[in-house]
C-alpha positions as CSV (number, residue, x, y, z in Angstrom):
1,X,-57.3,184.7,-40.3
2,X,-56.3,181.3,-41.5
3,X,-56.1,178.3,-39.1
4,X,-52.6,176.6,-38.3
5,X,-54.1,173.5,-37.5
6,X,-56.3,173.1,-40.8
7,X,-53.4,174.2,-42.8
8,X,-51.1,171.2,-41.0
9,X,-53.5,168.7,-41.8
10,X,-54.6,169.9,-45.2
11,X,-50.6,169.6,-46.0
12,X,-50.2,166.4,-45.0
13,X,-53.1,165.0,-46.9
14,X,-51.9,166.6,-50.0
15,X,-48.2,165.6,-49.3
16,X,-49.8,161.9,-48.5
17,X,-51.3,161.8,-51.9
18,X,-48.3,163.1,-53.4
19,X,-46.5,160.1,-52.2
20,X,-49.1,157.6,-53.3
21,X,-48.8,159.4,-57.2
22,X,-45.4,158.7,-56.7
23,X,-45.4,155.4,-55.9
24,X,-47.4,154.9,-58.8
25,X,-44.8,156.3,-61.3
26,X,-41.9,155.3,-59.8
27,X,-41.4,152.2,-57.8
28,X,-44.9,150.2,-59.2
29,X,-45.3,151.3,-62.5
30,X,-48.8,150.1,-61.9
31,X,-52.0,152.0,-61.0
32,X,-53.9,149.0,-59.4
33,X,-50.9,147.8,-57.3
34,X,-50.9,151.1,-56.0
35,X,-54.4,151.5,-55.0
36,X,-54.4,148.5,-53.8
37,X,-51.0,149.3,-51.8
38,X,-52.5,152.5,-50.5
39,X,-56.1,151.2,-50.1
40,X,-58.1,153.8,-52.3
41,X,-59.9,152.8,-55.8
42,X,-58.6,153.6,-58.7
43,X,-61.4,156.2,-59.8
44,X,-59.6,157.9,-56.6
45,X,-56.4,157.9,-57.9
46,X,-57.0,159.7,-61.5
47,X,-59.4,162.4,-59.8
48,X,-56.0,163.0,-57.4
49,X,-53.8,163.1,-60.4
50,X,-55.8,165.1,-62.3
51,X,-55.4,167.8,-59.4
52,X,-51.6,167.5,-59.0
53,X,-51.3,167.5,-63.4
């Protein structure tokens, strides 16, 4: 039986990143910005893209 509670959070983490990937593409057009923006390293940020691509 899954757990509602897991499943909320695990959706907003992936909807979180989502918005951070966006950001990158669209309003900075800069990856370092954005980490710095979001406050994750970069080496963060490609292994999250990687998993959205």
């Amino acid at each position: 039986m899954k757990n509602p509670v897991y499943e909320q959070v695990q959706t907003r983490k992936v909807k979180a990143r989502l918005r951070m990937l966006q950001h990158a593409q669209r309003v900075s057009g800069n990856v370092s910005q954005t980490c710095r923006f979001f406050g994750v390293s970069r080496a963060l940020f490609y292994i999250w893209k990687k998993r959205f691509e």
